[in-house]
C-alpha positions in Angstrom: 65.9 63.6 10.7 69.6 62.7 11.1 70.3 67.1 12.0 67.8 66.9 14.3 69.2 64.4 15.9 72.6 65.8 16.1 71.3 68.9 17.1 69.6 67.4 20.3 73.0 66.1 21.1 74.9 69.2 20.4 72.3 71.2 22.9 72.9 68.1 25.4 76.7 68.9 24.7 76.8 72.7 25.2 75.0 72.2 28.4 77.5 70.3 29.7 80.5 72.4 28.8 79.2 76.0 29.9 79.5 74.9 33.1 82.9 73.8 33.0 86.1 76.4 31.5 85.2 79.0 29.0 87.5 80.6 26.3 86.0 84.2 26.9 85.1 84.1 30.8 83.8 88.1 31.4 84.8 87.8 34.5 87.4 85.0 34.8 91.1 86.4 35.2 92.3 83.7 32.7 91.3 85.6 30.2 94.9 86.2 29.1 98.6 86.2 31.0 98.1 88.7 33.8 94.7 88.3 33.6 92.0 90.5 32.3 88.5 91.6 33.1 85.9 93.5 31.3 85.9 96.9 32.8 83.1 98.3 34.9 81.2 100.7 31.9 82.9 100.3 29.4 81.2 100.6 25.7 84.4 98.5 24.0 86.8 96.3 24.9 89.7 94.6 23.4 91.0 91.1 24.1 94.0 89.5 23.0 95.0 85.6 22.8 92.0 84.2 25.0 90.4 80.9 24.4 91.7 77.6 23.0 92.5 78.0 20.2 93.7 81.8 21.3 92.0 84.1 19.3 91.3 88.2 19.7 88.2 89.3 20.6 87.1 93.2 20.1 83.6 93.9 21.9 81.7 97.2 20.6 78.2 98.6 22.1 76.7 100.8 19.7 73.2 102.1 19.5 71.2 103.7 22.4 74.1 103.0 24.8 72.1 104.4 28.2 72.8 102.1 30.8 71.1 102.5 33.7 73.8 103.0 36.7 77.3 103.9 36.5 79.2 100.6 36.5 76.9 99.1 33.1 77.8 96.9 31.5 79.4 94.7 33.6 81.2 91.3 33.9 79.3 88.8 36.5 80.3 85.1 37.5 78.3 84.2 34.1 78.5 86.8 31.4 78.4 90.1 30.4 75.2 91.8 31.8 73.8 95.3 30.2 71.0 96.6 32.1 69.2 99.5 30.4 67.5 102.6 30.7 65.7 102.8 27.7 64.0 106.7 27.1 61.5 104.8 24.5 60.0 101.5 23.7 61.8 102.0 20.5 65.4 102.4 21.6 67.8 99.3 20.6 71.5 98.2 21.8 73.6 96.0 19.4 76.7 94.2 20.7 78.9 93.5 18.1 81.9 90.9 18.7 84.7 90.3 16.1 87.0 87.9 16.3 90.3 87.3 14.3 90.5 85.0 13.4 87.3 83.5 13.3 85.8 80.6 15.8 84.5 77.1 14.9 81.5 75.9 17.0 80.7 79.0 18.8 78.2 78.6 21.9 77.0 80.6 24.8 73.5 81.1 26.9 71.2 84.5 27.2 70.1 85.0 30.6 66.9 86.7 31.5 65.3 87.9 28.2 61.7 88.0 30.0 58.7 90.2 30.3 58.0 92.5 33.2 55.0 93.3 34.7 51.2 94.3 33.2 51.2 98.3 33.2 47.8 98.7 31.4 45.1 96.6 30.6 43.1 97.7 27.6 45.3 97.8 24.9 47.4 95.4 27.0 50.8 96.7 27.4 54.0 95.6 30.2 56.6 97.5 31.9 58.9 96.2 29.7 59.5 93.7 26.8 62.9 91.8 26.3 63.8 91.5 22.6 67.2 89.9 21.2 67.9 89.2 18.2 71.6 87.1 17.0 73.2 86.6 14.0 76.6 86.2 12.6 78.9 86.8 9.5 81.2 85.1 7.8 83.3 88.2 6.0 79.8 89.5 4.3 77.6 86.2 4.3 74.9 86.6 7.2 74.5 83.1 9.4 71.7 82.5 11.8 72.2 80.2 15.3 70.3 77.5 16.4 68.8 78.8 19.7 66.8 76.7 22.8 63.6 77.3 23.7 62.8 78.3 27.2 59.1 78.7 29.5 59.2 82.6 29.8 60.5 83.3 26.2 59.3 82.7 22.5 62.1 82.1 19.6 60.8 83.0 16.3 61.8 85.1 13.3 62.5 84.3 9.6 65.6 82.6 10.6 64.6 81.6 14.0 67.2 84.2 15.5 64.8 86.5 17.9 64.0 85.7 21.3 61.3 87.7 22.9 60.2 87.7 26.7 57.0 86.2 27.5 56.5 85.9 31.5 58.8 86.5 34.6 62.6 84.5 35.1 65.3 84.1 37.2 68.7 85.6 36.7 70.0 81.9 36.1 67.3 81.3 33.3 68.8 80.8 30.1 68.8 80.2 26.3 71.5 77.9 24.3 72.7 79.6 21.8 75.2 77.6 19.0 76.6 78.4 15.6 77.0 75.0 14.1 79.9 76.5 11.6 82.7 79.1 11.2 82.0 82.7 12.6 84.0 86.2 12.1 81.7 88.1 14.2 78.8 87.8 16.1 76.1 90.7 16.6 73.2 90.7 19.9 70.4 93.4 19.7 68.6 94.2 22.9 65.2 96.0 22.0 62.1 95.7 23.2 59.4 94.3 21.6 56.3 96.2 20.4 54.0 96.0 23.5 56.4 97.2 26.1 54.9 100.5 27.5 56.0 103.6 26.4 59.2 104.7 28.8 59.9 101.2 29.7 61.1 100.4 32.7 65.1 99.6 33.5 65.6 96.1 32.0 68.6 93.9 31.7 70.2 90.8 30.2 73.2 88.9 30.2 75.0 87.8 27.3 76.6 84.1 28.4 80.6 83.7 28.9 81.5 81.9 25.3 83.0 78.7 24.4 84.8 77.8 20.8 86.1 75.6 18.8 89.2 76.3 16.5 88.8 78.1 13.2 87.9 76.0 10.2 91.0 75.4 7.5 89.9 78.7 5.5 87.5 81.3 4.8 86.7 80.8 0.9 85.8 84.2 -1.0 84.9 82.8 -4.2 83.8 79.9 -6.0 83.0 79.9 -9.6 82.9 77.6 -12.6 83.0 77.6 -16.3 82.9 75.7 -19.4 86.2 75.6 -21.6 86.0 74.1 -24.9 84.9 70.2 -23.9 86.0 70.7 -20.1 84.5 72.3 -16.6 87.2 74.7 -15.4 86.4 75.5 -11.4 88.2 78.8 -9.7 87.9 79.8 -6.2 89.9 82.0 -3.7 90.8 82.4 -0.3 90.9 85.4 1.7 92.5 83.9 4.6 94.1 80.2 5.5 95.3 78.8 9.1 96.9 75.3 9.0 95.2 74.1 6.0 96.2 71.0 3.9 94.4 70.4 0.5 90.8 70.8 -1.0 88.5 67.7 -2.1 86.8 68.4 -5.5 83.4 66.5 -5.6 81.5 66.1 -8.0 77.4 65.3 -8.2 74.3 64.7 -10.5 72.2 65.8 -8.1 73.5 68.6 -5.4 73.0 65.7 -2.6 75.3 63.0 -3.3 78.8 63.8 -4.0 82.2 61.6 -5.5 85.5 62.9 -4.9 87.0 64.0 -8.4 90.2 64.9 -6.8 92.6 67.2 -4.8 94.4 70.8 -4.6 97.1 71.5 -2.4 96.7 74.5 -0.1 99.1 77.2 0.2 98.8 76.4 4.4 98.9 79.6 6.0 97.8 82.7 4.5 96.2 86.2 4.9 95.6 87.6 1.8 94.1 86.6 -1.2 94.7 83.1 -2.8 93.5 81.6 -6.0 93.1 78.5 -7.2 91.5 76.1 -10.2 91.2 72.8 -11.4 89.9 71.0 -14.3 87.3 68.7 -14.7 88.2 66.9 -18.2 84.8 64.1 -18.7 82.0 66.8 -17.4 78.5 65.5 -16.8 76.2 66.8 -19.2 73.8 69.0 -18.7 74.2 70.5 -15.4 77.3 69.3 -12.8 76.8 70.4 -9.3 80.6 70.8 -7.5 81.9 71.6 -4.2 85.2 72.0 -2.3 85.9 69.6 1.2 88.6 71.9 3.0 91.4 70.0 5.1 93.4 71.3 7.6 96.3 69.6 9.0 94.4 68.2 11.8 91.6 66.3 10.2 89.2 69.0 10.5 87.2 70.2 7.7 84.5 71.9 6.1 82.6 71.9 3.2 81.8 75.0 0.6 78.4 75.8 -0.7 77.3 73.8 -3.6 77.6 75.2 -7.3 76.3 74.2 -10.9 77.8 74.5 -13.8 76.0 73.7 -17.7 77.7 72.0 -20.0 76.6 71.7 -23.4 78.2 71.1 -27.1 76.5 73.6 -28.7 78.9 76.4 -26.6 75.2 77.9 -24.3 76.4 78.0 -20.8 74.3 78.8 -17.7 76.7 79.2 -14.6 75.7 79.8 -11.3 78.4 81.2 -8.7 78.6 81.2 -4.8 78.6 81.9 -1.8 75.1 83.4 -1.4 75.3 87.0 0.4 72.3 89.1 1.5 69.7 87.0 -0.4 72.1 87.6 -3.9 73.7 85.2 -5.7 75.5 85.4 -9.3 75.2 84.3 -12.6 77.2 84.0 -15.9 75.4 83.2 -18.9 75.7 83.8 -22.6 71.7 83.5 -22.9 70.2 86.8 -24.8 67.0 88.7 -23.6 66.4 85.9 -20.6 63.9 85.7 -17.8 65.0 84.4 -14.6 62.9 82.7 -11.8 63.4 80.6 -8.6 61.3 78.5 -7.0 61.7 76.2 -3.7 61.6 72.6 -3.5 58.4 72.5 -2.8 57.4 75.0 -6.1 56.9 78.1 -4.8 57.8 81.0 -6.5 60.3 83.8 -5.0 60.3 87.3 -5.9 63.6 87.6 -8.0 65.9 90.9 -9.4 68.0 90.4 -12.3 71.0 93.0 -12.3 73.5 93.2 -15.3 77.0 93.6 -13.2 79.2 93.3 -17.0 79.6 90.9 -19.8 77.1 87.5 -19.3 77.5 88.5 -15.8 74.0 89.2 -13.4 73.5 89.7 -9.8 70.0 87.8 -8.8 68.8 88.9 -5.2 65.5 88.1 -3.2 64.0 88.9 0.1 64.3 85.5 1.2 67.2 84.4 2.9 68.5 81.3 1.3 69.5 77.8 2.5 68.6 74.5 1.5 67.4 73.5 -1.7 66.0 75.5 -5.2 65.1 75.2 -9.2 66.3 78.3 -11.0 64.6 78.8 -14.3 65.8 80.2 -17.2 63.8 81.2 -20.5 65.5 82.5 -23.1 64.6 82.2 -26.9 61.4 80.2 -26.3 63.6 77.4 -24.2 63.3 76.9 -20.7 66.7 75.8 -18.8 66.0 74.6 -15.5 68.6 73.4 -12.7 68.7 72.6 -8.5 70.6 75.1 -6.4 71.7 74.1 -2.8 72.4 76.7 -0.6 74.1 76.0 2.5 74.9 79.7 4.0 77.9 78.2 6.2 
């Protein structure tokens, strides 16, 4: 597959570049004019400006916070290494990074998550067990990170986001990690996985110096549309804008291959809360999936998660309403007394809640986290109303 592909490249890329400069070097005194290095101990820790493009970076350790040794965590030549002294097998770190604004592209490695040594034999258990798990958020929308494989580790999960130790490595063994999109903040969990021995033994890893690219033209809050009489009307907003230029409105029969209807101009640079609309006058019928290419002044851009919208004569309309957050997604429909179900590409069926949140307006959430490609059925009055949902979780 062509993402495959670029994702072997991309690896081959980030190896490359986390050797050369970083924009958040733990150690590095280029951090910022005058220089700055993360403090011996400390739980948090506050950048300002670093990187290209400068951004601030707040770092906050929360959790079972017993390091083992007065000077943990601490900055080395490669990353930010915790070593713990867990008091259970149970006990859990979390790291959380924010950064304003947010970061394009973010990459960095995890050293050592490994295994120690055989403690008992019969139920097997070790002297300790690495466990990290990563994800990220754009404002309230969880994203997941593409992460390398390595000998002494495993990477598995639901979203392919937890990376637990399976033999012995060297301090300079490492996992790639890369966000392929736009990140606000980044959270690493250091546990241990279930077959560590009771009081594990002091165990540490290193989370990587990180490298950026610069934040995408805007982070989108809403996006919505509606049928008006004989036209589609689409609305989203913007919670915040950096050097942005305009928005593509494309158009598709299928949620895979998209025409350009036209363009919005962007307000450009904002931080609070923008709206905008525009009116598709010869919908499809039956079902019109829509989606917003964001420009910044640069030539950079990014594209929104997909939406549908029904239109039909007879004044029934069935809209479904984006971005995807925790599993939920939202729906406006004037259907009475309707069942709603979801099912993958491939047909099978997901567990789906139906919440009333006002007027022809329902919150549908699922355990599942979403991405890719589903049917949403509805039955109402003995008619079934079927249509595709792409979900892209950028």
């Amino acid at each position: 597959m062509i993402w495959n592909r670029l994702l072997i490249v991309l690896f081959a890329w980030v190896s490359c570049q986390l050797a050369l400069a970083q924009d958040l070097d733990f150690e590095n005194t280029l951090n910022m004019p005058g220089g700055t290095v993360y403090p011996n101990a400390a739980k948090s820790f506050s950048y300002t400006n670093v990187g290209a493009p400068a951004t601030n970076v707040t770092v906050a350790a929360s959790g079972s916070t017993t390091f083992a040794g007065t000077t943990q965590p601490r900055p080395r030549n490669d990353g930010l290494q915790s070593q713990m002294d867990f008091a259970t097998n149970t006990n859990c770190v979390t790291f959380t990074f924010t950064f304003s604004p947010g970061v394009s592209n973010l990459s960095f490695r995890m050293y050592e998550v490994d295994r120690g040594g055989v403690n008992a034999t019969s139920p097997v258990t070790y002297n300790y067990v690495d466990q990290v798990t990563i994800s990220g958020k754009v404002g309230a929308s969880t994203v997941y990170p593409a992460i390398g494989t390595a000998a002494y580790n495993t990477v598995s999960g639901a979203n392919n986001n937890v990376i637990t130790g399976a033999g012995s490595a060297t301090s300079t063994s490492s996992n790639t990690v890369v966000f392929s999109g736009f990140v606000t903040e980044l959270t690493v969990t250091y546990c241990n996985a279930p077959n560590a021995q009771a009081l594990p033994s002091n165990q540490s890893v290193t989370i990587g110096d990180m490298s950026w690219s610069g934040p995408l033209p805007v982070v989108l809050a809403g996006f919505s549309g509606k049928q008006i009489a004989n036209q589609t009307v689409l609305s989203w907003q913007t919670s915040s804008e950096i050097n942005s230029q305009r928005f593509d409105v494309e158009r598709s029969t299928d949620a895979l291959n998209f025409e350009r209807l036209g363009a919005v101009p962007s307000v450009g640079e904002a931080r609070g809360l923008q709206n905008y609309s525009f009116t598709d006058l010869d919908p499809l019928p039956d079902v019109g999936y829509y989606r917003l290419k964001q420009w910044d002044n640069d030539g950079i851009y990014a594209y929104s998660n997909v939406i549908s919208v029904v239109f039909e004569r007879d004044g029934f309309y069935l809209n479904v309403t984006n971005p995807v957050q925790d599993g939920a997604f939202f729906l406006r429909t004037n259907a009475p007394d309707f069942k709603a179900t979801l099912y993958t590409f491939l047909g099978q069926e997901l567990d789906l809640q139906t919440q009333p949140v006002g007027v022809h307006h329902y919150r549908l959430s699922t355990q599942h986290s979403l991405r890719g490609l589903y049917v949403l059925r509805i039955l109402a009055n003995g008619t079934a109303h079927s249509q595709k949902l792409y979900f892209e979780n950028y």
